[in-house]
C-alpha positions in Angstrom: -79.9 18.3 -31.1 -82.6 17.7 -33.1 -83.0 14.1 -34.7 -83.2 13.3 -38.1 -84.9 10.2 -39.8 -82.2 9.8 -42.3 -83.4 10.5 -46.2 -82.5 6.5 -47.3 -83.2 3.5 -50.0 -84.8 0.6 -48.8 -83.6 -2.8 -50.9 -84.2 -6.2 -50.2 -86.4 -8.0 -47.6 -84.6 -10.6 -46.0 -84.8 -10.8 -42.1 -80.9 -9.9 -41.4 -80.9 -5.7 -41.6 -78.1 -3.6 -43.1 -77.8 0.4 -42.3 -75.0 1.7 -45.3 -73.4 5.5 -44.4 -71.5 7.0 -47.5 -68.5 8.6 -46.8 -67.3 12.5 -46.9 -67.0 13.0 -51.0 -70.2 11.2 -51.9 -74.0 11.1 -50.8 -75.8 7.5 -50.9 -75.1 7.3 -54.7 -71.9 6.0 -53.5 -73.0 2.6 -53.2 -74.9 2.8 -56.9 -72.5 -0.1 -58.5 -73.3 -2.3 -56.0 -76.7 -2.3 -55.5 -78.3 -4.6 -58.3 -76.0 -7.7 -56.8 -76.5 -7.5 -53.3 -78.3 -10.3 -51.7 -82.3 -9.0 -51.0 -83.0 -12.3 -49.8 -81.1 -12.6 -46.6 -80.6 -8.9 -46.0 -82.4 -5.6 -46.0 -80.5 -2.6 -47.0 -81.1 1.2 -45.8 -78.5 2.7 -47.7 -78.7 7.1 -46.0 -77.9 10.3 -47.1 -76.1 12.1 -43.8 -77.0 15.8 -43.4 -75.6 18.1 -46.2 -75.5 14.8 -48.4 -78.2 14.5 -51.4 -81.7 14.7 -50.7 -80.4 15.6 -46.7 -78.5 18.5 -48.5 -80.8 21.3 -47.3 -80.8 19.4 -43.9 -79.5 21.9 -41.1 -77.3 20.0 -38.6 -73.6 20.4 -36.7 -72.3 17.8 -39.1 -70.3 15.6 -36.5 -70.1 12.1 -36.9 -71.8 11.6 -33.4 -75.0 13.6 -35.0 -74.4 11.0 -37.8 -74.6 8.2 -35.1 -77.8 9.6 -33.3 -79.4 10.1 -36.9 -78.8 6.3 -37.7 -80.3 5.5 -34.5 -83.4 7.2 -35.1 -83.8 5.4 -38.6 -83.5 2.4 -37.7 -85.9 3.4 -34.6 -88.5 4.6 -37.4 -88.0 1.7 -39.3 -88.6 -0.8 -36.6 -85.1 -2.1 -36.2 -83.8 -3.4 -32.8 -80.8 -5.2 -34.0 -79.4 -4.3 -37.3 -75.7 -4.4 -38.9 -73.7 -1.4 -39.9 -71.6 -0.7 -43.1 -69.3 2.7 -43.2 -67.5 4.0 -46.1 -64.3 5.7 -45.0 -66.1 9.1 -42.7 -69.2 6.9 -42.7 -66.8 4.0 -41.2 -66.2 6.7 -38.5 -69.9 7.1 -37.9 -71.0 3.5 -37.3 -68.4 3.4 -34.9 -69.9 6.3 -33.1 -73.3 3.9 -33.4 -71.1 1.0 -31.9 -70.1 3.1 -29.1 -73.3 4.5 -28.2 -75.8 1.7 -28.8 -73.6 -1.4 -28.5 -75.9 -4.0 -27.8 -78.1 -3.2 -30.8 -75.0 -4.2 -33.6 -75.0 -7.4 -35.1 -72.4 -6.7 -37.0 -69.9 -3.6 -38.3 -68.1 -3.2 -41.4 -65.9 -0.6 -42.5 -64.9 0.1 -46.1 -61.7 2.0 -45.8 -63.2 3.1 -42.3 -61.6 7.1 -40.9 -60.2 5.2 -37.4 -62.0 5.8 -34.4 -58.9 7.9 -32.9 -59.3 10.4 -36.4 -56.8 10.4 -38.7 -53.1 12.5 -38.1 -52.1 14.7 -41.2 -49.1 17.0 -41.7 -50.6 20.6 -42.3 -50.1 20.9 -46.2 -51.9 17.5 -46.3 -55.2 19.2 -43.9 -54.8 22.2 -46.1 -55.9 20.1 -49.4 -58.4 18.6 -47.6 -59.5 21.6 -45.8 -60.3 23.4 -48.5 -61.7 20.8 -50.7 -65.1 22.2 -49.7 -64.4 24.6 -52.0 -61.9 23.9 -54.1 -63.1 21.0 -57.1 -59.5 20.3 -57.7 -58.7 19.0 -54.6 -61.3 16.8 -54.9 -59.9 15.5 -57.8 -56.4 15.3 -56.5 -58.1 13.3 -53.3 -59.8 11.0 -55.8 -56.9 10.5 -57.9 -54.1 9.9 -54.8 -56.2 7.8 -53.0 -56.7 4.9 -55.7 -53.2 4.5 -56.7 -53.0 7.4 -59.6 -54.4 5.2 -62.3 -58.2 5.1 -62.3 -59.2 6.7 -65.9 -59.4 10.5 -66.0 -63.1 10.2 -66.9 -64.0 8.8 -63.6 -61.9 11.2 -61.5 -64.2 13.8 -63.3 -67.4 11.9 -62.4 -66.3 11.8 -59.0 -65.7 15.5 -58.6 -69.0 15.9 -60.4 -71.3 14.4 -58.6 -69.4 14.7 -54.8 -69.7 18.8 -56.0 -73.3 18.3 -57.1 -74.6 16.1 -54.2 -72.6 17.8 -50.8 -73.1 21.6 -49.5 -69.8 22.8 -49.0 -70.4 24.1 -45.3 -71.3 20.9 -44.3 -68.9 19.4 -46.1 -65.5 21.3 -44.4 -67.7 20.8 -40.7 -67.8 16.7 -41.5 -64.1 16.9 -42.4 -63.2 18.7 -38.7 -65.2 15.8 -37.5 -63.7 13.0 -38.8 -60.4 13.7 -39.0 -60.2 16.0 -35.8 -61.9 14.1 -33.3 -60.9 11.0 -31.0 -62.8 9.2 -29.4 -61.5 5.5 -29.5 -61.6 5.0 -26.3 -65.1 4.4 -26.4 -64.9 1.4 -28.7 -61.7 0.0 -27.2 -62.6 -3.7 -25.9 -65.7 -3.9 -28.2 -67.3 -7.6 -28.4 -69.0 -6.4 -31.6 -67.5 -8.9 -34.6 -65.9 -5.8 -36.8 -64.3 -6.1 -40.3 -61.9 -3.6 -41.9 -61.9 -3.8 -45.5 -59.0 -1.8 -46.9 -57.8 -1.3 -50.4 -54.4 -2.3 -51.1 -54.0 1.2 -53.6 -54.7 3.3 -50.2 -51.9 4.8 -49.4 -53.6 6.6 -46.5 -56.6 4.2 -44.9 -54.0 1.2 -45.7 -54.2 -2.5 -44.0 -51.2 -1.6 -41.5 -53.8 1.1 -39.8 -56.5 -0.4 -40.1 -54.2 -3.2 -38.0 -52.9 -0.6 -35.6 -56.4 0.5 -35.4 -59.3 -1.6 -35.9 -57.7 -4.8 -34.3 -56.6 -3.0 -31.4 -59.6 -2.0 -30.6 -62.2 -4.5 -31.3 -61.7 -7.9 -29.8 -63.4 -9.8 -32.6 -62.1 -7.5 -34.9 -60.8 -8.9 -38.8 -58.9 -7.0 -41.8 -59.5 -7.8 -45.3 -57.4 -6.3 -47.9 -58.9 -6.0 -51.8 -55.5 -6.3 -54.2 -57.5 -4.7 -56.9 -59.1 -1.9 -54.6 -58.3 1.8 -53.6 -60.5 3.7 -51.5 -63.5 3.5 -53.2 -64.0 0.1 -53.4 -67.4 0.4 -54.6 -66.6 1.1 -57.8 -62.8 -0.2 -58.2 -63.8 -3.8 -57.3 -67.4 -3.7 -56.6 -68.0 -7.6 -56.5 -65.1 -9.0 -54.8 -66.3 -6.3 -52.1 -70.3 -7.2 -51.8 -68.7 -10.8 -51.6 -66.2 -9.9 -48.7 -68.8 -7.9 -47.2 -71.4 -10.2 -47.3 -69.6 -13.3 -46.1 -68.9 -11.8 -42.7 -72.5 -10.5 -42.3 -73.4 -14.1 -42.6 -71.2 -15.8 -40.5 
């Protein structure tokens, strides 16, 4: 497998470094409403585009989340970065913990917005059908964006959404990611982790909820924490985008 020195946004200059992975229905532009009120000061942000993703669109790859964990590696090895902290959005939350497992001594920190579980996620087969062929199918992107924030976010948005995730994602890497994420386990290679790891979860998720993300995350990781946003879905981001950089940002401090 060929490497990849992730396409990515640089922001800030403090001394404490940030990686950010988007998850499977957006590129980097994900993290857009955030961006202007994160502290540049004590962190520095690389915020990446994963292959098939936005300016990595046309980027040829097997589109496994453990490519995705080798690809972060080389960044941050091209940037300079020994140590560095890990944010994931939902697949990307499956991706830094690929990073966890196979570079463990160089995380500071790990967060995971709505992370995918390390073990994948279970879903009856009309559920991995919708999903399945969201690569192709717009409206099941919307329906995924709509069921996953509680059925209320404004029908404008849920059209941005399925815009830009259409625009910015090349469908064939797109269905190979999802076989990736939800498809494969490999907890077992995190389980016992010393790394200090939050789980943010919206309280709107009905599937990447604060009971799994119990079940999950602080079975696995022994300094493990939950946070759950009242106002939040999955997409955090944009639902509650500074109660999140606050959450976020507290724990990369401590």
């Amino acid at each position: 497998m060929a490497l990849n020195a992730l396409p990515h946004t640089l922001l800030g200059e403090g001394p404490h470094r940030v990686v950010a992975v988007h998850g499977w229905l957006a590129d980097r532009s994900a993290y857009a409403a955030v961006l202007p009120d994160l502290d540049t000061r004590a962190f520095t942000y690389a915020v990446v585009d994963l292959r098939g993703y936005g300016a990595a669109k046309e980027t040829p790859g097997q589109y496994t989340t453990s490519e995705g964990a080798a690809d972060v590696l080389a960044l941050a090895d091209r940037l300079g970065w020994d140590t560095f902290s890990l944010i994931g959005h939902s697949m990307g939350g499956s991706v830094v913990q690929r990073v966890v497992a196979a570079a463990p001594q160089r995380v500071r920190r790990l967060v995971g917005v709505s992370p995918v579980p390390a073990s994948g996620l279970a879903m009856p087969p009309e559920q991995w059908e919708l999903f399945a062929e969201a690569a192709d199918r717009h409206e099941n992107r919307r329906i995924i964006f709509d069921s996953t924030t509680g059925g209320n976010r404004p029908a404008a948005w849920l059209d941005r959404m399925v815009r830009q995730s259409v625009e910015q994602s090349d469908p064939k890497a797109f269905r190979a990611w999802f076989e990736s994420w939800a498809g494969e386990d490999f907890h077992a290679e995190i389980e016992g982790s010393d790394v200090p790891a939050l789980a943010v979860a919206g309280a709107l998720d009905p599937a990447l909820s604060t009971e799994l993300m119990r079940q999950t995350w602080l079975a696995w990781f022994r300094r493990g924490e939950v946070a759950e946003l009242p106002g939040a879905g999955h997409y955090a981001m944009d639902e509650t985008p500074l109660q999140l950089i606050r959450t976020v940002e507290d724990f990369l401090r401590a």
